[in-house]
N, CA and C atoms as a LAMMPS dump frame, in Angstrom:
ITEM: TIMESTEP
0
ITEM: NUMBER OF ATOMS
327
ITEM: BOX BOUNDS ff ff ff
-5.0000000000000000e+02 5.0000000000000000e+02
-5.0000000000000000e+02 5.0000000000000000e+02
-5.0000000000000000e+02 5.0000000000000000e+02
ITEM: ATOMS id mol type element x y z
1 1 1 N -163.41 -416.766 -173.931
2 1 2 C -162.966 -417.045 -175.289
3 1 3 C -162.361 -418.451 -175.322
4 2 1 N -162.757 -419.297 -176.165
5 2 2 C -162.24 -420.598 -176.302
6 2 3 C -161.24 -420.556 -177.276
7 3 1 N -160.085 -421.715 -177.358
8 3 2 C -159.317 -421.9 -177.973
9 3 3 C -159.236 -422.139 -179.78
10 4 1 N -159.054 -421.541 -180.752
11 4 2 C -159.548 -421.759 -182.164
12 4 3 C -159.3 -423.303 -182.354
13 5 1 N -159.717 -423.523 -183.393
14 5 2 C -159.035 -424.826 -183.726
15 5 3 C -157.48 -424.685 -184.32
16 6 1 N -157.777 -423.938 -185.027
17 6 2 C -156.4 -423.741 -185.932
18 6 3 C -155.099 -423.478 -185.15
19 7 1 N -154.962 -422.928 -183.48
20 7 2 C -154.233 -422.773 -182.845
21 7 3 C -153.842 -424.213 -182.288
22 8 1 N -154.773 -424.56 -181.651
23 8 2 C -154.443 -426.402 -181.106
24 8 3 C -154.006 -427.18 -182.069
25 9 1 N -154.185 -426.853 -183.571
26 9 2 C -153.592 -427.842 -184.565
27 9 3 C -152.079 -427.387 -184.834
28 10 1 N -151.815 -426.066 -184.422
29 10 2 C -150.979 -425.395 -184.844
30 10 3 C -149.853 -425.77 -183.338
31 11 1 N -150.286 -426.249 -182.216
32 11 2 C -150.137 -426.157 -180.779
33 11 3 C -149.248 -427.86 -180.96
34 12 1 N -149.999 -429.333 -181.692
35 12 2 C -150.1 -430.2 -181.995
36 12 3 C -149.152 -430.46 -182.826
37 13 1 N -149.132 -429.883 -183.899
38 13 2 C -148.001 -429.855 -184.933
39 13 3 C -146.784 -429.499 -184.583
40 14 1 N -146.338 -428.913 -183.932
41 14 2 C -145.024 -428.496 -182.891
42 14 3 C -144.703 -429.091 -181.67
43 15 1 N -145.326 -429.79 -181.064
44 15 2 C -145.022 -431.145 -180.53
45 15 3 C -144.885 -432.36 -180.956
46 16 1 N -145.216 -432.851 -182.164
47 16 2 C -145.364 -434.041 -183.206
48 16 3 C -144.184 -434.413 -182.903
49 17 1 N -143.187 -434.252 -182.862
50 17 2 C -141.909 -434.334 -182.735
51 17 3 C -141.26 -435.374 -180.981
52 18 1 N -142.504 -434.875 -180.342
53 18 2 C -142.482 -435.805 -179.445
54 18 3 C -143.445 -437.057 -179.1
55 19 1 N -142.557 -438.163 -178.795
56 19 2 C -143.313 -439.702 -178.848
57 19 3 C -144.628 -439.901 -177.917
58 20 1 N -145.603 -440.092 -178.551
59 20 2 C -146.68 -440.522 -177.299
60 20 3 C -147.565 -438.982 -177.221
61 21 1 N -147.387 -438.25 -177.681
62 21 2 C -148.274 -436.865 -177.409
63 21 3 C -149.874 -436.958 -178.102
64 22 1 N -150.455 -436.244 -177.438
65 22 2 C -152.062 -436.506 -178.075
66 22 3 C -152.793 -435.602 -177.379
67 23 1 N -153.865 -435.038 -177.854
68 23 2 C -154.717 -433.844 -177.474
69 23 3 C -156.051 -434.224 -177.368
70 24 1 N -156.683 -433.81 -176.219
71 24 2 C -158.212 -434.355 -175.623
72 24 3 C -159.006 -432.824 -175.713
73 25 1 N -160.083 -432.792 -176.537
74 25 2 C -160.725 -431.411 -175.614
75 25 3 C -161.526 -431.989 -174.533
76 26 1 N -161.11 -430.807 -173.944
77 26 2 C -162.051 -430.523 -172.509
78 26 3 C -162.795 -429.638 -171.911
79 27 1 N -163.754 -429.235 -171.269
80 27 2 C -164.664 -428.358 -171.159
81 27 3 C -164.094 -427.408 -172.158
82 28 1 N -164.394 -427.374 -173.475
83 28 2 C -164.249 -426.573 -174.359
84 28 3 C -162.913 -425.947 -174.215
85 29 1 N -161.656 -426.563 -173.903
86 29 2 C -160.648 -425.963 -174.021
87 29 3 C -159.631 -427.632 -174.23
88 30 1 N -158.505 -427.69 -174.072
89 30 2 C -157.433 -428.99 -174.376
90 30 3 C -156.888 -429.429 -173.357
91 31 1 N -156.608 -430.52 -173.614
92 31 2 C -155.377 -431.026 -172.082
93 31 3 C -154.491 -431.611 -172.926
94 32 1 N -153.256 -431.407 -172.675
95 32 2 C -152.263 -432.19 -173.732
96 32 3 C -151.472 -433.093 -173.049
97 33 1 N -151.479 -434.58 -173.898
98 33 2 C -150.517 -435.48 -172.953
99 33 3 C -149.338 -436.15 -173.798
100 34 1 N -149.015 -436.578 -172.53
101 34 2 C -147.786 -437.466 -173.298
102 34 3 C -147.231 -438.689 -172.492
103 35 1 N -147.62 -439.624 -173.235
104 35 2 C -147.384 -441.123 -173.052
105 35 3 C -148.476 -441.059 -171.409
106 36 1 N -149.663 -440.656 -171.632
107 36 2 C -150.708 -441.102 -170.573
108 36 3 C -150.888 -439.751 -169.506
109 37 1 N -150.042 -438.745 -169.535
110 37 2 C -149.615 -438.123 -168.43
111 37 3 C -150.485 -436.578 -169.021
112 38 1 N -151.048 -435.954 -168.534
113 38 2 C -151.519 -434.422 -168.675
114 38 3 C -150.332 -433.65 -168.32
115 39 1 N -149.84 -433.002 -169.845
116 39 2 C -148.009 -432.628 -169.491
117 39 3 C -148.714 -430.737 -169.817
118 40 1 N -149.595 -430.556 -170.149
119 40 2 C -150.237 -429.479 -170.521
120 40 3 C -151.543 -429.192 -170.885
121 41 1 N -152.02 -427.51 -170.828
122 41 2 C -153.303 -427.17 -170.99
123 41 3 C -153.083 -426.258 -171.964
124 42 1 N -154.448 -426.059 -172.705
125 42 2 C -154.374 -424.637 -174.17
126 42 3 C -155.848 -424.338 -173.587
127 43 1 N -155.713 -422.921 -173.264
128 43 2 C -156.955 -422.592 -172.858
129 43 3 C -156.53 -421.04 -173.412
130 44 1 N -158.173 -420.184 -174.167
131 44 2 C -157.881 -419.056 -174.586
132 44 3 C -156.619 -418.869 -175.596
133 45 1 N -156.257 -419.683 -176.656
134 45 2 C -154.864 -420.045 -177.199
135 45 3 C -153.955 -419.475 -176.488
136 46 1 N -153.321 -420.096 -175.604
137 46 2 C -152.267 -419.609 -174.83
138 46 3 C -151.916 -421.46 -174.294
139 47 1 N -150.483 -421.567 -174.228
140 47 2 C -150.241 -423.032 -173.886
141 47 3 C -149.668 -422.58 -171.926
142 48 1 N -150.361 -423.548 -171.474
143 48 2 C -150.073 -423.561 -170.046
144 48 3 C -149.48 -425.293 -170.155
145 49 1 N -147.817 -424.956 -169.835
146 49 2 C -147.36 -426.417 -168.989
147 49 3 C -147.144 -426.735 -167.872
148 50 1 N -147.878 -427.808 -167.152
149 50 2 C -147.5 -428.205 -165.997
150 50 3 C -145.873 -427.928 -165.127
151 51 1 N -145.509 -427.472 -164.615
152 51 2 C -144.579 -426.84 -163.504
153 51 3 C -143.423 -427.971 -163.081
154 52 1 N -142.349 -428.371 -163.596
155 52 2 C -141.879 -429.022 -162.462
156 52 3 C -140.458 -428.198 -162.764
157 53 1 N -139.755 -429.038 -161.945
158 53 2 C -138.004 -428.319 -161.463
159 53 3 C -137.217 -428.755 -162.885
160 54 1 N -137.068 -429.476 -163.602
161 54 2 C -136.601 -429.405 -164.932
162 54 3 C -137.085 -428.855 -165.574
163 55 1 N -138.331 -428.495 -165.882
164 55 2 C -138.739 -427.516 -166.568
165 55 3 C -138.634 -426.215 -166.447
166 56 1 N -138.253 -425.362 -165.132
167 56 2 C -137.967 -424.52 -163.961
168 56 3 C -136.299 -424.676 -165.464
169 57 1 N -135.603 -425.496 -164.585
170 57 2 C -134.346 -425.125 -164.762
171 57 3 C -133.693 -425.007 -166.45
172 58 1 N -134.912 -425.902 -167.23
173 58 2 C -134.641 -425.345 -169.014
174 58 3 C -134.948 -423.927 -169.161
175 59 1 N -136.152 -423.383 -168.532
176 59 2 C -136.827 -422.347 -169.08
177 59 3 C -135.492 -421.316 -169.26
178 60 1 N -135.167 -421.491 -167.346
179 60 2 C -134.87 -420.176 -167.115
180 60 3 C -135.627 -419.358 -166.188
181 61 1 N -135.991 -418.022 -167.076
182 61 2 C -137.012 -417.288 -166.531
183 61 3 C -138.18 -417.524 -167.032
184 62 1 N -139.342 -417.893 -165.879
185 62 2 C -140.525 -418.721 -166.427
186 62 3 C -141.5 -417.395 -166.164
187 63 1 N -142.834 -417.6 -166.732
188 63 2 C -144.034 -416.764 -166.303
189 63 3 C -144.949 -417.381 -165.791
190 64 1 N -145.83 -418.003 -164.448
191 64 2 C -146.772 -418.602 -163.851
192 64 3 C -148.203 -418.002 -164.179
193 65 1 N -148.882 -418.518 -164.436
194 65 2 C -150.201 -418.356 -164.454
195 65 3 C -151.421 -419.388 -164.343
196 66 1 N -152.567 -419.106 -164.096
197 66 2 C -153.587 -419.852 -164.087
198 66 3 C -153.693 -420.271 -165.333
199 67 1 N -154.331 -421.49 -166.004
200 67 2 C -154.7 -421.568 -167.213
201 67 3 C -156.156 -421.389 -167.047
202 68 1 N -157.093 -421.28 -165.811
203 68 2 C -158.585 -420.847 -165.654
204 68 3 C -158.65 -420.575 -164.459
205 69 1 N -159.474 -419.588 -164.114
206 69 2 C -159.995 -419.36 -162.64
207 69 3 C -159.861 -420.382 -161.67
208 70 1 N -159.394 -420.018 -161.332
209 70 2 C -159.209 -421.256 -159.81
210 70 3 C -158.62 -422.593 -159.789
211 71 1 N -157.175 -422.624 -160.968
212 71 2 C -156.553 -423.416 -161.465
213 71 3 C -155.042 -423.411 -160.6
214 72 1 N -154.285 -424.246 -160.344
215 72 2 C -152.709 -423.622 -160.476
216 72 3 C -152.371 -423.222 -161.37
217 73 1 N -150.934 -422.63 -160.576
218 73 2 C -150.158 -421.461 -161.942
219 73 3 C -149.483 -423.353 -162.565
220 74 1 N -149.2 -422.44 -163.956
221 74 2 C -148.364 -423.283 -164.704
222 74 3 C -147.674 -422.724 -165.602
223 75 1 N -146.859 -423.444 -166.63
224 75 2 C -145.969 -422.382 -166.741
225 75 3 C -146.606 -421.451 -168.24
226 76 1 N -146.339 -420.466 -168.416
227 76 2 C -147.177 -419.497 -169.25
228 76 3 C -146.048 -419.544 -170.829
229 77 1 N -146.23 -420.251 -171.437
230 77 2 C -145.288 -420.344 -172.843
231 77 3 C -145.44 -419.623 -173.919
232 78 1 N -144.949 -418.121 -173.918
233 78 2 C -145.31 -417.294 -175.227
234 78 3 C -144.598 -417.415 -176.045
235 79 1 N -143.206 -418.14 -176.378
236 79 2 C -143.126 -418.564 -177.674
237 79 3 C -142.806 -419.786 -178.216
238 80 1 N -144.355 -420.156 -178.523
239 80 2 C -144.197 -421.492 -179.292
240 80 3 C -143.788 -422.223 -180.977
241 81 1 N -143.451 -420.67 -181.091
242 81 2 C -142.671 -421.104 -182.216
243 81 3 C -141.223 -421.603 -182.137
244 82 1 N -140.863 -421.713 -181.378
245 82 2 C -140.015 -422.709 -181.217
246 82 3 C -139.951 -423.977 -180.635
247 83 1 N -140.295 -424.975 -182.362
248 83 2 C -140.39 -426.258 -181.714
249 83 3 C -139.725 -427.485 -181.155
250 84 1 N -138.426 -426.906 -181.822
251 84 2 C -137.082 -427.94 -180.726
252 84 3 C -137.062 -427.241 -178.958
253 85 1 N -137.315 -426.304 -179.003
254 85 2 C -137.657 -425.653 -177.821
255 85 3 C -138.803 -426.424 -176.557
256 86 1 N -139.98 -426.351 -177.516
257 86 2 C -141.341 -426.601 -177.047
258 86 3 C -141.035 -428.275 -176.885
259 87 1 N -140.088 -429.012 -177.847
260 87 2 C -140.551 -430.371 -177.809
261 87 3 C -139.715 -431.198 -176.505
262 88 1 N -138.528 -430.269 -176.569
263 88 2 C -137.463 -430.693 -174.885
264 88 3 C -138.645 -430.263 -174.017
265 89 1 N -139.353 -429.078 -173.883
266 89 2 C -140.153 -428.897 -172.224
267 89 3 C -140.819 -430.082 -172.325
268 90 1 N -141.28 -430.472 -172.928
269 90 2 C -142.362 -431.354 -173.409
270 90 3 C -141.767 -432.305 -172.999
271 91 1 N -140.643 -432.923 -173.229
272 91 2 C -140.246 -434.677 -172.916
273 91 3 C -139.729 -434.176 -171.332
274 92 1 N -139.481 -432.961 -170.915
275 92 2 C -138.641 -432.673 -169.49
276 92 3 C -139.778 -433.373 -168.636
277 93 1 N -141.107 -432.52 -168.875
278 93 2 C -142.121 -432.44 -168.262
279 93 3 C -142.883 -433.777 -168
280 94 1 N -142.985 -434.562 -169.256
281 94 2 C -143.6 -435.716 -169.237
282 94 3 C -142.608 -436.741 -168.337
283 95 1 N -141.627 -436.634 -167.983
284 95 2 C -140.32 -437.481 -167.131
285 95 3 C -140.667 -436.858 -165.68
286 96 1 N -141.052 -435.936 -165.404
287 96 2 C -141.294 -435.287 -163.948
288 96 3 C -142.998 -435.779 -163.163
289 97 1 N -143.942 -435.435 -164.261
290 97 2 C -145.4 -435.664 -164.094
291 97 3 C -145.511 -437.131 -163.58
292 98 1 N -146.235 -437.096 -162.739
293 98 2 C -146.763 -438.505 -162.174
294 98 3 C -147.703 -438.951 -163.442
295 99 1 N -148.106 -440.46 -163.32
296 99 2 C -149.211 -440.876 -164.047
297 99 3 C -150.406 -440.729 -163.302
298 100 1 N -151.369 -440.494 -163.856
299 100 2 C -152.492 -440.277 -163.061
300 100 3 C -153.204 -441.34 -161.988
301 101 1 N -153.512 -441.053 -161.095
302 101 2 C -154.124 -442.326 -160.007
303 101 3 C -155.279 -443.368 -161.003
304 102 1 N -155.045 -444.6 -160.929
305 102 2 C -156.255 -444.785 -161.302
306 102 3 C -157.632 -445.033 -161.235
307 103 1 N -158.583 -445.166 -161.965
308 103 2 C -159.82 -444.799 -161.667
309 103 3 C -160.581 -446.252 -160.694
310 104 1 N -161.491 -445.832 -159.755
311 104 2 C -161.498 -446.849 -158.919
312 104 3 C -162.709 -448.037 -159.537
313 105 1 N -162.702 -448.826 -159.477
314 105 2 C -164.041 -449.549 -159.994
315 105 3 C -164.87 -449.097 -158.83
316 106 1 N -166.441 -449.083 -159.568
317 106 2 C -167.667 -449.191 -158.73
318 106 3 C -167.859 -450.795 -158.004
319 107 1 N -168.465 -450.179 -156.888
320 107 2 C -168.651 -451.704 -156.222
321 107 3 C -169.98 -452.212 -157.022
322 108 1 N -169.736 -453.63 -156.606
323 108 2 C -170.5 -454.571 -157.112
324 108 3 C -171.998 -454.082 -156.194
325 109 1 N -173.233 -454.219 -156.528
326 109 2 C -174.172 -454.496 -155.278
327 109 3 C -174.432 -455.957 -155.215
């Protein structure tokens, strides 16, 4: 089952609130970033955020899961209606996440 639209807009709109956020689909599901960084996934409407120790220590008690077969756990967010909630994991997370390596150029022949 893929993600509706109306959920990722609905997913989008409750992060707005944080600077730099933006949504890519990907193999038919989302990656969500912020300021360059993959701070989260929406797969099956369900929001999976990337894992770190501030995010650990806002939650609380967290729920781990795959966001797809053969994925790491991340953290499993069932209520996103709360968007002062959702928008702190969100800036915790994006401060913990590395930037991604970058991509290598092809050699010349």
């Amino acid at each position: 089952m893929a993600t509706d639209q109306d959920f990722i807009e609905f997913i989008v709109d409750q992060i707005s609130g944080v600077k730099g956020t933006s949504c890519k689909k990907m193999f038919g599901e989302y990656a969500i970033y912020c300021e360059g960084k993959v701070v989260a996934l929406v797969c099956d409407n369900q929001l999976f955020v990337k894992p770190t120790a501030g995010g650990r220590a806002f939650l609380g008690e967290v729920v781990e899961a795959p966001a797809y077969p053969g994925a790491k756990p991340s953290f499993l967010i069932d209520d996103v209606d709360d968007r002062e909630r959702l928008c702190e994991l969100i800036r915790i997370t994006a401060k913990e996440v590395p930037l991604p390596k970058p991509k290598k150029k092809p050699a010349k022949s």
